[in-house]
N, C-alpha and C positions, 0 to 999 in steps of 0.2 A: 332649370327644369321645374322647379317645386315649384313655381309663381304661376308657369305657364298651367301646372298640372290644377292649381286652387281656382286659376280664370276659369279652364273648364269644368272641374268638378262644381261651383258657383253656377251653373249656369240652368235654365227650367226648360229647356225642351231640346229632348234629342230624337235623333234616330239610331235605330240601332239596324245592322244590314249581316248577315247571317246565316246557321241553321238551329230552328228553333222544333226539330224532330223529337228532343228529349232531352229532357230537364239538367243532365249532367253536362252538357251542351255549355262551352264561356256565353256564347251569344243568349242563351237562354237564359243564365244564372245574369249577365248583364243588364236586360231587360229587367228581372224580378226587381232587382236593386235596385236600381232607378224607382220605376213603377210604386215599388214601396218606399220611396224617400220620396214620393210627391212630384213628381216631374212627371213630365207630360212626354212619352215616349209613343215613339212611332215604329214598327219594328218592320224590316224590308227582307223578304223572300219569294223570290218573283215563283213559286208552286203551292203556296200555304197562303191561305184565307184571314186565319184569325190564328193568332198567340195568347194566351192571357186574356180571354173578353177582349182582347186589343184588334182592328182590323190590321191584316198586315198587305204593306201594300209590296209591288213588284218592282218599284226602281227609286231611286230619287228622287227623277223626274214627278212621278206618279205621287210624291208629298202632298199632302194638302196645304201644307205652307212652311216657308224656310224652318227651319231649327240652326239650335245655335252650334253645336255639335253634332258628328257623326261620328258613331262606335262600329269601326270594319271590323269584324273576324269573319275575313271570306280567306279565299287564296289570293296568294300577290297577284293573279293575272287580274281576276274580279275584279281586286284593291285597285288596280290602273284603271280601270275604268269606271267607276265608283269616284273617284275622286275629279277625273274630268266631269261626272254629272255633278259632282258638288258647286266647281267655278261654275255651271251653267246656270244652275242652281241660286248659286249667290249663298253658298253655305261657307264659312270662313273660318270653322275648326275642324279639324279631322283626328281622331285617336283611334290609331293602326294597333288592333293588339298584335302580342309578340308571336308571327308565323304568323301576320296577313301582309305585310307591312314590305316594299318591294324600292330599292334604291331607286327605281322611277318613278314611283308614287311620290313617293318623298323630294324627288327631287322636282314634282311639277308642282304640289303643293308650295314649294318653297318661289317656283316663279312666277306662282299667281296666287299669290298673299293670301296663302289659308295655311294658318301656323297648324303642327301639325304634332303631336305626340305619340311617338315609337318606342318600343322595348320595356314597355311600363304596360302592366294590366289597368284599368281601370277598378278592377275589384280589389286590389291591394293601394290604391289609393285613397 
């Protein structure tokens, strides 16, 4: 898991998909992090405009182009469908935080090769 967790913490442009309503928010606190460690984030809330100076857009789909990662803190229903946009997508990592993360998710990721990191914050890594 640490190999997997350093390929994606390594990597320069994510999406983050969310609520970015207020600052105490993981999704929120996720984006800053990034954002301030120089990566090129994208944050997805299909009701909100902008985050951070950042435009935020309404789906996956709606990216302006692949990232290499995608950080779900939605609900596991969301996360199942969130992660079929990522295959259509062509998006090939997913980091489920801990309470988005749904044994279907995990198990469609695993059969359409988009490795996938669960039960680990992103912010403690």
């Amino acid at each position: 898991m640490e190999d997997l967790i350093n390929e994606f913490t390594s990597q320069k442009k994510y999406a983050v998909a969310g609520s970015f309503k207020d600052e105490t928010k993981y999704a929120y606190q996720i984006l800053k992090k990034l954002k301030n460690k120089g990566v090129t984030v994208y944050p997805i809330n299909p009701t909100l405009k902008e985050v951070e100076g950042l435009k935020c857009y309404k789906s996956v789909m709606d990216l302006p182009e692949t990232v290499d990662v995608i950080n779900v803190v939605t609900p596991p229903a969301v996360t199942e469908n969130i992660v079929k946009q990522c295959s259509e997508k062509g998006i090939k990592r997913v980091w489920m935080q801990p309470g988005a993360e749904s044994q279907d998710a995990i198990n469609f990721c695993n059969t359409n090769s988009i490795k996938v990191i669960y039960n680990t914050c992103l912010l403690r890594a």
